[in-house]
C-alpha positions as a Markdown table, in Angstrom:
| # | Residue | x | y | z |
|---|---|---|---|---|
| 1 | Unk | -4.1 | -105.0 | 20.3 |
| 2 | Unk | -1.3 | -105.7 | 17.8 |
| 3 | Unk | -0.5 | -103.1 | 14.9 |
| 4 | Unk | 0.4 | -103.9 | 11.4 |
| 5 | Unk | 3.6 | -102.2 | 10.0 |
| 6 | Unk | 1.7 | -99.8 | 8.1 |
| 7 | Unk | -0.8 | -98.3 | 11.2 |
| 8 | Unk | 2.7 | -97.5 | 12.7 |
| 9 | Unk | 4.1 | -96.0 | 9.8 |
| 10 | Unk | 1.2 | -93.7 | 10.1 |
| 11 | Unk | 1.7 | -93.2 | 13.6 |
| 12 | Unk | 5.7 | -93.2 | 13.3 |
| 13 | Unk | 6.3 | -89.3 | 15.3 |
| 14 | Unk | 9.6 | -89.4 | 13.3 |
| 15 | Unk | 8.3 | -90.2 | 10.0 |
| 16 | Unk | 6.1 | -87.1 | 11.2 |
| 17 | Unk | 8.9 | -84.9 | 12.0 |
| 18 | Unk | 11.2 | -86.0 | 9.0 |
| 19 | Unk | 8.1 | -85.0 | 6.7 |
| 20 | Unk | 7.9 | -81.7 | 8.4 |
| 21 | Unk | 11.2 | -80.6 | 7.9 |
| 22 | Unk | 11.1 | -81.6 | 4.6 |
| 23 | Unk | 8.2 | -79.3 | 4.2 |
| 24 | Unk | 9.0 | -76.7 | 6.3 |
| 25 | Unk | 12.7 | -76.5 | 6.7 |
| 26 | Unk | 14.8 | -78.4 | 4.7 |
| 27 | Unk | 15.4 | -75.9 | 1.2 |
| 28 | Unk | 19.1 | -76.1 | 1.2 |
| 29 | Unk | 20.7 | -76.7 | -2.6 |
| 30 | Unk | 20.8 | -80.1 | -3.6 |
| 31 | Unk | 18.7 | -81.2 | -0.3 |
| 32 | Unk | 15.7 | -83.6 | -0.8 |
| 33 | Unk | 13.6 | -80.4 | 0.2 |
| 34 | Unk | 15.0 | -78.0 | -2.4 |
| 35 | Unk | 13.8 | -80.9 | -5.2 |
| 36 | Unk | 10.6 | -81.2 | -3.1 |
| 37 | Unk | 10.3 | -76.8 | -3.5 |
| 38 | Unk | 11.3 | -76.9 | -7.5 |
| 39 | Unk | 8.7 | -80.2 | -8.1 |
| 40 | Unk | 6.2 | -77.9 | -6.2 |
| 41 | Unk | 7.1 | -74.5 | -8.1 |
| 42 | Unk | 7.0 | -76.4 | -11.5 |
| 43 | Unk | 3.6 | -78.0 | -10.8 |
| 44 | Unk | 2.3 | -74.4 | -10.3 |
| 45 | Unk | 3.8 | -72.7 | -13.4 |
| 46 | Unk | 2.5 | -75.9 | -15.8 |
| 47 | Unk | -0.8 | -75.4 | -14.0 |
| 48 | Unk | -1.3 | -71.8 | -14.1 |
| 49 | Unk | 0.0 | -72.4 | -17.8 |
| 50 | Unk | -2.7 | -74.6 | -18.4 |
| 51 | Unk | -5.5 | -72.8 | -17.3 |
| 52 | Unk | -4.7 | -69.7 | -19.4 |
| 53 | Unk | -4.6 | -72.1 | -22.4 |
| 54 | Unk | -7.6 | -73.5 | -21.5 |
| 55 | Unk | -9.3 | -70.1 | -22.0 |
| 56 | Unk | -8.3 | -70.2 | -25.9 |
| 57 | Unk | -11.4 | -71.9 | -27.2 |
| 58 | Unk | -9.0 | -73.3 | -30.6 |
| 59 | Unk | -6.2 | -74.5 | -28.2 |
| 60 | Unk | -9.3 | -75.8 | -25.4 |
| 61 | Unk | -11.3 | -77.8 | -28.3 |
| 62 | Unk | -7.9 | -79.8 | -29.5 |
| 63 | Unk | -5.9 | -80.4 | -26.3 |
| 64 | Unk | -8.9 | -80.2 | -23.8 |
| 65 | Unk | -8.1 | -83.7 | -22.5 |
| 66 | Unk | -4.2 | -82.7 | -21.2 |
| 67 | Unk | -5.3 | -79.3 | -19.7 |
| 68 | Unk | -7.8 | -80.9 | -17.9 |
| 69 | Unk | -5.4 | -84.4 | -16.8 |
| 70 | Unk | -3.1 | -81.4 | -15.8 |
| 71 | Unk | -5.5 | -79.7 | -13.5 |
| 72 | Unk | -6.4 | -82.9 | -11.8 |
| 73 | Unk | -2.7 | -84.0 | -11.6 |
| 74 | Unk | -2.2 | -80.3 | -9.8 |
| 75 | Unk | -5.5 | -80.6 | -7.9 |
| 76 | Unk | -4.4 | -84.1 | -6.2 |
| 77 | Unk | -1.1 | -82.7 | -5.8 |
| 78 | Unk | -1.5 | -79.5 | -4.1 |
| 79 | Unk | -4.6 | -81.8 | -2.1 |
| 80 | Unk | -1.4 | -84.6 | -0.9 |
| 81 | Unk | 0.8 | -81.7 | -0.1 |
| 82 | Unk | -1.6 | -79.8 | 2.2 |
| 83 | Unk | -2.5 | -83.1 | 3.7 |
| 84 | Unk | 1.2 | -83.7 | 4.7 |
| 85 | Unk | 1.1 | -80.4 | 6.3 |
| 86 | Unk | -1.8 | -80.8 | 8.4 |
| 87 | Unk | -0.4 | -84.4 | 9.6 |
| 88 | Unk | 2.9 | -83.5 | 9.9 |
| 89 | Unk | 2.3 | -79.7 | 11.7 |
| 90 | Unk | 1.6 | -81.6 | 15.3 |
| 91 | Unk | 4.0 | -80.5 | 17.5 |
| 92 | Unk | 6.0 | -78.1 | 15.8 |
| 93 | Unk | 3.7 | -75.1 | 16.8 |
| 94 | Unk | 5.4 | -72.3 | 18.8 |
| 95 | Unk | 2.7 | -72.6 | 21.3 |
| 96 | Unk | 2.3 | -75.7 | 23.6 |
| 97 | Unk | -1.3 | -77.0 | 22.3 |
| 98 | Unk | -3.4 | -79.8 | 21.0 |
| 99 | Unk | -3.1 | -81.2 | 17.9 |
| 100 | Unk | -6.6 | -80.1 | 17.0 |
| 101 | Unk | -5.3 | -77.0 | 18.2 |
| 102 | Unk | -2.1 | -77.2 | 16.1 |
| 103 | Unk | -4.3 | -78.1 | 12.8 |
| 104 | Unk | -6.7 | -75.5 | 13.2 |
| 105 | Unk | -4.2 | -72.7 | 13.5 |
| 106 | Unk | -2.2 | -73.9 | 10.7 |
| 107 | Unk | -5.4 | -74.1 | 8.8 |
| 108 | Unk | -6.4 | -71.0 | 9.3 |
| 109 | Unk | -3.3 | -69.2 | 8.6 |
| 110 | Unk | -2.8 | -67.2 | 5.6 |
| 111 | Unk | -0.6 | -69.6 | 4.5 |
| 112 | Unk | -3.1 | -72.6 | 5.0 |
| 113 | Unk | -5.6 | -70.7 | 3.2 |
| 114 | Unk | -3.4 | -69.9 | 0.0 |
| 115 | Unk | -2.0 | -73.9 | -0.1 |
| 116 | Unk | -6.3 | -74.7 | 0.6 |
| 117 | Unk | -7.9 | -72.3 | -2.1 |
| 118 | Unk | -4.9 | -73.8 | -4.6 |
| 119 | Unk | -6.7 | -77.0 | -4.7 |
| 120 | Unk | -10.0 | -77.1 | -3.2 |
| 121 | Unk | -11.9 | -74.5 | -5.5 |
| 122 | Unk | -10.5 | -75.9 | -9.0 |
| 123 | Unk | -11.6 | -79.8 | -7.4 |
| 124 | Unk | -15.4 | -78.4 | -7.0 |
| 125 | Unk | -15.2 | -76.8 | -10.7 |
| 126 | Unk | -13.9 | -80.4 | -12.2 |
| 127 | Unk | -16.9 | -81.8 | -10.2 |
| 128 | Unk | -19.5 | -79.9 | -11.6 |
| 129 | Unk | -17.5 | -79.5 | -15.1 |
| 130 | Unk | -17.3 | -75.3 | -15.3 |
| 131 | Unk | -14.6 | -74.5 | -17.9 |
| 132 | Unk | -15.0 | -71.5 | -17.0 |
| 133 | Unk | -14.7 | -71.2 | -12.9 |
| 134 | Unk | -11.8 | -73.6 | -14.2 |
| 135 | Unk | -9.9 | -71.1 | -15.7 |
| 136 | Unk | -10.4 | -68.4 | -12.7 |
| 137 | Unk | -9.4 | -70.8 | -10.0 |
| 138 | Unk | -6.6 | -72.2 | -12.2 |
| 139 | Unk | -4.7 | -68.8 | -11.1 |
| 140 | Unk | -5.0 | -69.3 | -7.1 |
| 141 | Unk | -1.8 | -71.6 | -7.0 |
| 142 | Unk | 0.3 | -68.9 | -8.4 |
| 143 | Unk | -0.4 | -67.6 | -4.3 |
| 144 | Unk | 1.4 | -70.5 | -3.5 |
| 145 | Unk | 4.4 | -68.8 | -4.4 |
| 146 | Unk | 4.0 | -66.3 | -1.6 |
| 147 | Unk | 5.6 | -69.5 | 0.3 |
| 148 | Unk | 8.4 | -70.2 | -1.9 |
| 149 | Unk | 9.7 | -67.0 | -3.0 |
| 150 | Unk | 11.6 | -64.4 | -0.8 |
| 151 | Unk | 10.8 | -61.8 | -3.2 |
| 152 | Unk | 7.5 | -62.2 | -2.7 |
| 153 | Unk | 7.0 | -62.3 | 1.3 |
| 154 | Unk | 9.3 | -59.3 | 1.1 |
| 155 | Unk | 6.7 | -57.4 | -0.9 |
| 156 | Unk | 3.6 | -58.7 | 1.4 |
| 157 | Unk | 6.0 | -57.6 | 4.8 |
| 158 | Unk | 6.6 | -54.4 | 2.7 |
| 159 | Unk | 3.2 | -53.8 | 2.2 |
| 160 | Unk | 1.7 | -55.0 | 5.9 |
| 161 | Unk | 4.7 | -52.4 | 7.0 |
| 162 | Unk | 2.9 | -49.4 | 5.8 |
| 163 | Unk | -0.9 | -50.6 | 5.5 |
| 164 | Unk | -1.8 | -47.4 | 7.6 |
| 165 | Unk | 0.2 | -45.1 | 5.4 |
| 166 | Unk | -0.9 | -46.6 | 2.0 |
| 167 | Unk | -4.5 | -46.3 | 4.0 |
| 168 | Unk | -3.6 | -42.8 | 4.2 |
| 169 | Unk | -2.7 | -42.7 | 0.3 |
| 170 | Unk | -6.0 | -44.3 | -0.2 |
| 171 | Unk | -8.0 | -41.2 | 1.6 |
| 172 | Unk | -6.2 | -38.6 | -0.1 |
| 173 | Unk | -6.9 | -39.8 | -3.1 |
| 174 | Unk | -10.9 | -40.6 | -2.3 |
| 175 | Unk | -11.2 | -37.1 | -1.2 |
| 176 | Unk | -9.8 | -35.7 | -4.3 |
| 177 | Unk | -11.9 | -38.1 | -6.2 |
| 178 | Unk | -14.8 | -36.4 | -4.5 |
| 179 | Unk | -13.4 | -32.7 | -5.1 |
| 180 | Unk | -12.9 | -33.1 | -8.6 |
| 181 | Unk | -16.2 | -35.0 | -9.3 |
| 182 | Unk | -18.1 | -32.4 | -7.5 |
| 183 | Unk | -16.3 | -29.2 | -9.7 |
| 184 | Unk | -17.0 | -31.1 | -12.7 |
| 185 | Unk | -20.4 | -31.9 | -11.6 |
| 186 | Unk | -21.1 | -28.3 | -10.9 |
| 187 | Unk | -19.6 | -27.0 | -14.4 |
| 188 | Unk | -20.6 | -29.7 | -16.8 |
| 189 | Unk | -24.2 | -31.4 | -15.8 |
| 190 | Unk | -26.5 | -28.7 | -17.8 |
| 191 | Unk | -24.1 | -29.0 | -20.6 |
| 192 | Unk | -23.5 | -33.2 | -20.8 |
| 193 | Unk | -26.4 | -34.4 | -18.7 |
| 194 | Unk | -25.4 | -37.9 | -20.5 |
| 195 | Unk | -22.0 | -37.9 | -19.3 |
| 196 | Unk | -21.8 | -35.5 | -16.3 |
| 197 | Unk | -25.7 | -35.6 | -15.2 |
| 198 | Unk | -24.9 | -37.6 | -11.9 |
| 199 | Unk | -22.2 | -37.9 | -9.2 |
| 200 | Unk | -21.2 | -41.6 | -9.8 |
| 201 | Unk | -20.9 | -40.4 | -13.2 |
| 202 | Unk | -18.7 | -37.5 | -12.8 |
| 203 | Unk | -16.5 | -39.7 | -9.7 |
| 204 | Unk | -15.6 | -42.0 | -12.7 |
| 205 | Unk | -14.4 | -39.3 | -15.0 |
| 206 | Unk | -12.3 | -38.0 | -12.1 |
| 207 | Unk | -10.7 | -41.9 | -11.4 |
| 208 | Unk | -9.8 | -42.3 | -15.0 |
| 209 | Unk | -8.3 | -38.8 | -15.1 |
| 210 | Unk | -6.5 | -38.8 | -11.4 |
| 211 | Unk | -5.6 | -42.5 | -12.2 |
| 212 | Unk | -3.6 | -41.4 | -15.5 |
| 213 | Unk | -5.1 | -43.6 | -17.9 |
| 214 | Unk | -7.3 | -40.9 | -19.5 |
| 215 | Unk | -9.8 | -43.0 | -21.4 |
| 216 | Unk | -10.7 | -39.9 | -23.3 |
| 217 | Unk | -14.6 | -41.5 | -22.8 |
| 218 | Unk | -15.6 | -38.7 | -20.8 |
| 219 | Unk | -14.0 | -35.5 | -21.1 |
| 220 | Unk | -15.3 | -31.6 | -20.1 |
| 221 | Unk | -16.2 | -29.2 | -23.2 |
| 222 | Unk | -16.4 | -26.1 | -21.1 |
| 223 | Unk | -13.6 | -23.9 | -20.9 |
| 224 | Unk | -14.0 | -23.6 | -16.7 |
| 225 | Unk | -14.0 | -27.7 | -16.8 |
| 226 | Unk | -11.2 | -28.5 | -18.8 |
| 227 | Unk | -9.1 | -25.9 | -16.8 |
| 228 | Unk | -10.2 | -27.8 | -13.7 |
| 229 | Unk | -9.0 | -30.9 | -16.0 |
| 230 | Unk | -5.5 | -29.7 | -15.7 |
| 231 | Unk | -5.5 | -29.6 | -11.9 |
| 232 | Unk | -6.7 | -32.6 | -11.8 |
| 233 | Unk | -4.2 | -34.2 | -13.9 |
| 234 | Unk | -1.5 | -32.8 | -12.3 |
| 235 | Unk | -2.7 | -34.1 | -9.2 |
| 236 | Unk | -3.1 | -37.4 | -10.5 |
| 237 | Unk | 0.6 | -37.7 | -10.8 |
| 238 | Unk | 1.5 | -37.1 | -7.7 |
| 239 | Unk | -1.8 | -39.5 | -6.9 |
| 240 | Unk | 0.4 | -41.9 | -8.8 |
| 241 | Unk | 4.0 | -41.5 | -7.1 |
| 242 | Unk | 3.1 | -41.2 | -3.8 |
| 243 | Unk | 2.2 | -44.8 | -2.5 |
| 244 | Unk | 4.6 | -45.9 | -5.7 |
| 245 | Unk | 7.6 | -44.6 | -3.8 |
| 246 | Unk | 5.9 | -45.5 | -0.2 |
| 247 | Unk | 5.8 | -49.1 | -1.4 |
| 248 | Unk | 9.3 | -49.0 | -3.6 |
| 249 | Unk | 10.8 | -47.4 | -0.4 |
| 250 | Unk | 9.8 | -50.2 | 2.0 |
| 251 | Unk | 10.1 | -53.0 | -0.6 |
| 252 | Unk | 14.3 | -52.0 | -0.7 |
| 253 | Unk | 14.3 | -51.3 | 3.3 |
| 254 | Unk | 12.3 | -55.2 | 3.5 |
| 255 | Unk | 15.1 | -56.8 | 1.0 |
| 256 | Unk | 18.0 | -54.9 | 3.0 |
| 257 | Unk | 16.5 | -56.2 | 6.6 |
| 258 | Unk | 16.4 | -60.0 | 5.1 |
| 259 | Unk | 19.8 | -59.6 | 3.4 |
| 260 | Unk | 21.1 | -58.1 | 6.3 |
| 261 | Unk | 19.5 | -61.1 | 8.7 |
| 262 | Unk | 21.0 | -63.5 | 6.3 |
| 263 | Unk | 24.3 | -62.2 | 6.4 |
| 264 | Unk | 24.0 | -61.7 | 10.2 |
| 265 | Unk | 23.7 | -65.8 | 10.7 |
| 266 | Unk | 26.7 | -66.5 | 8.7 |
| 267 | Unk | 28.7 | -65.1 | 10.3 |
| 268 | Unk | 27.6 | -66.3 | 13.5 |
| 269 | Unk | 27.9 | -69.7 | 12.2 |
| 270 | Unk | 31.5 | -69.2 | 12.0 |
| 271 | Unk | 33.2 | -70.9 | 14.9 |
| 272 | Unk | 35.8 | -67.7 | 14.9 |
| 273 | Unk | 32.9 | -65.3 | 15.5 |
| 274 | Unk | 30.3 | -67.6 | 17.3 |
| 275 | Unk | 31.3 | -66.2 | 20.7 |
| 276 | Unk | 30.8 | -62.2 | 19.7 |
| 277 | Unk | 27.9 | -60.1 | 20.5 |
| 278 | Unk | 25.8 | -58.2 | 18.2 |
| 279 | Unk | 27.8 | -55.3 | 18.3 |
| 280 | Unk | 30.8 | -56.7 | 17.3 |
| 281 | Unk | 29.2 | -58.8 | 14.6 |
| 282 | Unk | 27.5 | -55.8 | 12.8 |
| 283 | Unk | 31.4 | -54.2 | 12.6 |
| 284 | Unk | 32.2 | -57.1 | 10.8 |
| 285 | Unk | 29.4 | -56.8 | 8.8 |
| 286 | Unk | 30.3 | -53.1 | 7.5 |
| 287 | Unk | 33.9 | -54.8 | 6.3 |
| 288 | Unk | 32.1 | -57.0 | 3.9 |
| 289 | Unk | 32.4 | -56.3 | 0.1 |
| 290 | Unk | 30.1 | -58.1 | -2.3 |
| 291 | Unk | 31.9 | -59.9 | -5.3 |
| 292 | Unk | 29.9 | -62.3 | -8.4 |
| 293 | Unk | 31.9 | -64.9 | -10.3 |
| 294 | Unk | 30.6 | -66.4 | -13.1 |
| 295 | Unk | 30.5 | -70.1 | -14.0 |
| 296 | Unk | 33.7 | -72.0 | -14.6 |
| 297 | Unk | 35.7 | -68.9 | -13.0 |
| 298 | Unk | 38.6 | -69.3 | -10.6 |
| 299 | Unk | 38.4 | -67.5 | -7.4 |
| 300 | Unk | 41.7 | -68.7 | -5.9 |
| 301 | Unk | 44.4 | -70.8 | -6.8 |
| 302 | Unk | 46.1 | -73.1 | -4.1 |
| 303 | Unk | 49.4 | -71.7 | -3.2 |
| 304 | Unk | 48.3 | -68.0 | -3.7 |
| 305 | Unk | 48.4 | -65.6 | -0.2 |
| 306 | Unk | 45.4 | -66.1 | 1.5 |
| 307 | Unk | 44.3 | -62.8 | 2.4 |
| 308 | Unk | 40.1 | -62.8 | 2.6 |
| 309 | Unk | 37.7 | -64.8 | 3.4 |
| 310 | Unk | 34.3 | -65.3 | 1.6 |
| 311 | Unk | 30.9 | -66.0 | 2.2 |
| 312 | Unk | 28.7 | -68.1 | -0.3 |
| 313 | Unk | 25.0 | -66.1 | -0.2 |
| 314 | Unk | 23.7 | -67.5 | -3.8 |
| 315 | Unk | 25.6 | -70.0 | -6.2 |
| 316 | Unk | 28.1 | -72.7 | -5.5 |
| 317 | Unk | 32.1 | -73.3 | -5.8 |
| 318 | Unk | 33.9 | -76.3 | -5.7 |
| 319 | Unk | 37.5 | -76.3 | -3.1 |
| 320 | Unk | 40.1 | -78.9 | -5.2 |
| 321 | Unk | 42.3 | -80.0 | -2.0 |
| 322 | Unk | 45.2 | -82.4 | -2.2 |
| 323 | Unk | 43.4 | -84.8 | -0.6 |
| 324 | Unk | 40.0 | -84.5 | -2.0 |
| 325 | Unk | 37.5 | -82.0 | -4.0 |
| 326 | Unk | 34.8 | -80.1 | -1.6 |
| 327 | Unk | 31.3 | -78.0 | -2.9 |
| 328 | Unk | 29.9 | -75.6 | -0.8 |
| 329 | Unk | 26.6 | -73.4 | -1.7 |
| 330 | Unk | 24.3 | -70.7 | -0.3 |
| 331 | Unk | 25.1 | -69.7 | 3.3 |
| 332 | Unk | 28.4 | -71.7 | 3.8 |
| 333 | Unk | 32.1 | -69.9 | 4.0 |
| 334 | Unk | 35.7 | -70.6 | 3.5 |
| 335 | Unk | 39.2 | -69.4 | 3.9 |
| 336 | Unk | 38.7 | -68.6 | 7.6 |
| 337 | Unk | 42.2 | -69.4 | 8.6 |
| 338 | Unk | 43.5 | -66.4 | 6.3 |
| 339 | Unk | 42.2 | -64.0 | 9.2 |
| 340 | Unk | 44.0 | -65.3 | 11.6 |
| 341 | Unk | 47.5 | -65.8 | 10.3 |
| 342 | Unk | 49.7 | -65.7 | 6.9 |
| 343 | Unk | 48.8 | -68.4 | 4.7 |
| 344 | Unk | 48.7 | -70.1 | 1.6 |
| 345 | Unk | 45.5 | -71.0 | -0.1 |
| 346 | Unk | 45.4 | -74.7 | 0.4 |
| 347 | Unk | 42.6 | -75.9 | -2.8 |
| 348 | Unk | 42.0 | -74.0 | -6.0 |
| 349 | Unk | 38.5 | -72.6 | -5.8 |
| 350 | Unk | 36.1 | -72.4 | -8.7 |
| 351 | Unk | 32.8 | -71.4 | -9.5 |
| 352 | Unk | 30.3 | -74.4 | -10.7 |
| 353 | Unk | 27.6 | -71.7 | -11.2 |
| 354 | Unk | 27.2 | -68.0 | -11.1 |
| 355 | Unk | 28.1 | -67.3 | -7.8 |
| 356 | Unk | 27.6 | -64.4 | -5.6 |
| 357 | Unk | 29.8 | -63.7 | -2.2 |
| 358 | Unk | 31.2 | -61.6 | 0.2 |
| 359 | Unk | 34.4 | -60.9 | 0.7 |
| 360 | Unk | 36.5 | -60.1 | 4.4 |
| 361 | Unk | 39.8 | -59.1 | 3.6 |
| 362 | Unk | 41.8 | -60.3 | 6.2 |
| 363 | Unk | 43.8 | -56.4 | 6.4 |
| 364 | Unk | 40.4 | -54.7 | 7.4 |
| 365 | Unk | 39.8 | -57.3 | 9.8 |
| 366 | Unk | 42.7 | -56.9 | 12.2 |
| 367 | Unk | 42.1 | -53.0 | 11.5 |
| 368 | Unk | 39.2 | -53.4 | 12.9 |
| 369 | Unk | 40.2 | -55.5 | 16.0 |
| 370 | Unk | 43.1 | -53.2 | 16.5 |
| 371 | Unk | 40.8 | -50.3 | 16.7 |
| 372 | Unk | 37.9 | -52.2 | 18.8 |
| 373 | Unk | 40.2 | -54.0 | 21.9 |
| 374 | Unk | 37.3 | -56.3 | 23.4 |
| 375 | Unk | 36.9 | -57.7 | 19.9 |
| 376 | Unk | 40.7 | -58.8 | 20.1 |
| 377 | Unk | 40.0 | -60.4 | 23.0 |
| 378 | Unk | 37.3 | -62.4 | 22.0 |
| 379 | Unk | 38.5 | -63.6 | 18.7 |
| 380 | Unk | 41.9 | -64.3 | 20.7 |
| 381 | Unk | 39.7 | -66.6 | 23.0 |
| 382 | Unk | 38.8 | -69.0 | 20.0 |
| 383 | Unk | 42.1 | -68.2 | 17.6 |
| 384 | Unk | 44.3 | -70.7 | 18.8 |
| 385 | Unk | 41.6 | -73.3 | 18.5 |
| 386 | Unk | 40.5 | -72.6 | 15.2 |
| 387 | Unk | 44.4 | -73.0 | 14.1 |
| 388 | Unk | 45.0 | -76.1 | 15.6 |
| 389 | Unk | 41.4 | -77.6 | 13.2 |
| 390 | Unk | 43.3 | -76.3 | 10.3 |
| 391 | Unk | 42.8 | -79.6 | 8.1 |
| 392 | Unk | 45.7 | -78.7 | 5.4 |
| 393 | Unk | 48.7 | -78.2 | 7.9 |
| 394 | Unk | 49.0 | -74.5 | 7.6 |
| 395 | Unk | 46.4 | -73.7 | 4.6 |
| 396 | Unk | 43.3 | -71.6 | 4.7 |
| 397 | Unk | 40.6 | -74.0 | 4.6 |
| 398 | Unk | 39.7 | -75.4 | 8.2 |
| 399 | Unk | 38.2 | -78.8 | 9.3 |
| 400 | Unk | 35.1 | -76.3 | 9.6 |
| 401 | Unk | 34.7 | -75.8 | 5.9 |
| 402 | Unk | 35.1 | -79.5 | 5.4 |
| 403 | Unk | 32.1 | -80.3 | 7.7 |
| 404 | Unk | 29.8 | -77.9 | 5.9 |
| 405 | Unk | 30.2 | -79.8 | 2.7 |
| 406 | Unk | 29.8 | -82.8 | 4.4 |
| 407 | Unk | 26.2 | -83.1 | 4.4 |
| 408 | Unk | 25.7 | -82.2 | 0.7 |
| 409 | Unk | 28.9 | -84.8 | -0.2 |
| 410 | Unk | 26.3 | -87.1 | 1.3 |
| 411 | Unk | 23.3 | -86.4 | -0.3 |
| 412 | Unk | 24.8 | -86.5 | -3.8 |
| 413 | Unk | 25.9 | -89.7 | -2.6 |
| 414 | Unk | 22.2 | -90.9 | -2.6 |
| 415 | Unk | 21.1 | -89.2 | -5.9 |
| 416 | Unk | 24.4 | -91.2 | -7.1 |
């Protein structure tokens, strides 16, 4: 049975895979999937926008007609882009499985959830024409950013870390809840039977108090109450700070363990220290020093002493050669040659945006080799080879460095 073009476009597995990358994968600066990520992050923000404004009943009654085109823009796109993913998810599961299989579990995932309550409970309230359940499911797509934003899953891993102690947080404070209730109970419900007459009654005066805010709604008038009061306050502070610096305390430890997983891969993506083990590459990591240019700044001029090389983890510099200008950006490196020999910086490097690197000065990393002898031996394994790909005849930047840039030289070729 014959096929038109577009039945195998739809069928194409490597329109299929190209799609999922581009989804999944392919967030690199100035990639096709970091416009993809910004379009999507932009939809959400105008969105979310939107639906705030929609619940000013001045700003609603004259611009009605754009917040709701703009919910139904952000509706069909959010509904396209969770389409893509359940197409395009077949086999790229972990698992070996169907691709009902696959879909399901990507469906119900907490991710497939978020990118499904983003668009599916604002389409029903356009149906049925409910300003209101408008505006509430107009802020689910902000949960989209959970996907998006490091910051974000680093504060969901931080807080999945210590569910059972921030359970524990929970307890303590329900039980002092109950103690404090009960005292007040006890002391003040012959005196304010209006305000103190029943439990539930007396467990909110002891949230509001414990909690800090102090509405000032409900308070004792007995002198034995309002010394209890005191305890009670003072105990809400520390009610307070405890799973505040649980959850600060394992929000910095999250952020350290992805900076410290980010930094681990780039250096082993360098060819010099591809062949060490994990031992060897977390010394390295203790030499690093972090260093921020700003825009328009000049890192290194060509014919200065190479003596450090540098890792890119958030910005972008440009590397003037003789022969021709290289950018690199977030998770690439330069200057490797300086380690292994004396050398001249071959380019002029400078910042096209605030930059952030690290540094690896070239006289802590032979201290370090000197001290640590089957290091030596492994960089000396891949030192000779990583000298003879030296692209500038005795400069710093390798044939290495030249390749990173090459993809992104390529893809401002096609936005050119």
């Amino acid at each position: 049975m014959a096929t038109g073009p577009g039945k195998r476009a739809i069928s194409d597995p490597d329109l299929r895979d190209r799609l999922y990358e581009l989804l999944e994968h392919d967030h690199l600066p100035y990639s096709v999937g970091s416009r993809f990520v910004r379009l999507i992050i932009a939809i959400i923000v105008i969105d979310v926008l939107a639906a705030i404004l929609a619940s000013v009943p001045e700003i609603d009654a004259q611009f009605g007609w754009l917040l709701t085109t703009i919910e139904i823009v952000a509706v069909a796109a959010f509904a396209v882009e969770y389409a893509a993913r359940l197409w395009s998810i077949v086999g790229h599961s972990l698992r070996d499985m169907t691709p009902l299989r696959a879909r399901l579990e990507y469906a119900f995932s907490t991710l497939g959830l978020i990118d499904l309550l983003a668009f599916l409970p604002s389409a029903i309230a356009l149906a049925i024409g409910d300003r209101t359940a408008l505006v509430l499911f107009g802020m689910l797509p902000f949960l989209k950013l959970v996907r998006y934003s490091p910051a974000m899953r680093s504060l969901l891993a931080a807080l999945h870390a210590e569910r059972r102690t921030l359970f524990g947080c929970v307890v303590i404070l329900t039980g002092a809840v109950l103690l404090f209730a009960s005292l007040l109970y006890a002391i003040e419900h012959k005196v304010q039977p209006d305000k103190f007459g029943t439990m539930p009654q007396a467990m909110w005066w002891a949230i509001v108090t414990l909690g800090t805010v102090g509405y000032g709604d409900v308070v004792p008038v007995t002198p034995l109450g309002k010394i209890v009061t005191v305890f009670a306050i003072v105990v809400g502070f520390a009610m307070i700070a405890l799973p505040v610096a649980i959850v600060s305390t394992a929000f910095a430890d999250e952020v350290r363990r992805r900076d410290f997983v980010v930094t681990w891969g780039m250096l082993a993506r360098v060819p010099l220290f591809s062949h060490l083990g994990a031992a060897e590459i977390a010394d390295i990591m203790r030499l690093l020093r972090a260093r921020t240019i700003e825009s328009g700044e000049v890192l290194v001029r060509r014919g200065d002493a190479a003596s450090s090389m540098y890792f890119i983890t958030a910005g972008e510099v440009e590397i003037e050669l003789p022969s021709q200008r290289v950018r690199l950006a977030d998770g690439t490196f330069f200057g490797e040659i300086a380690l292994l020999r004396r050398t001249k910086r071959s380019g002029t490097v400078t910042a096209m945006r605030k930059t952030k690197l690290l540094a690896l000065d070239a006289q802590d990393f032979h201290a370090l080799i000197e001290r640590v002898p089957t290091l030596a031996a492994r960089v000396k394994e891949t030192a000779e080879a990583r000298l003879a790909d030296s692209a500038s005849g005795g400069g710093d930047v390798g044939a290495g460095e030249i390749a990173q840039a090459a993809p992104a030289e390529a893809d401002g070729g096609n936005r050119d």
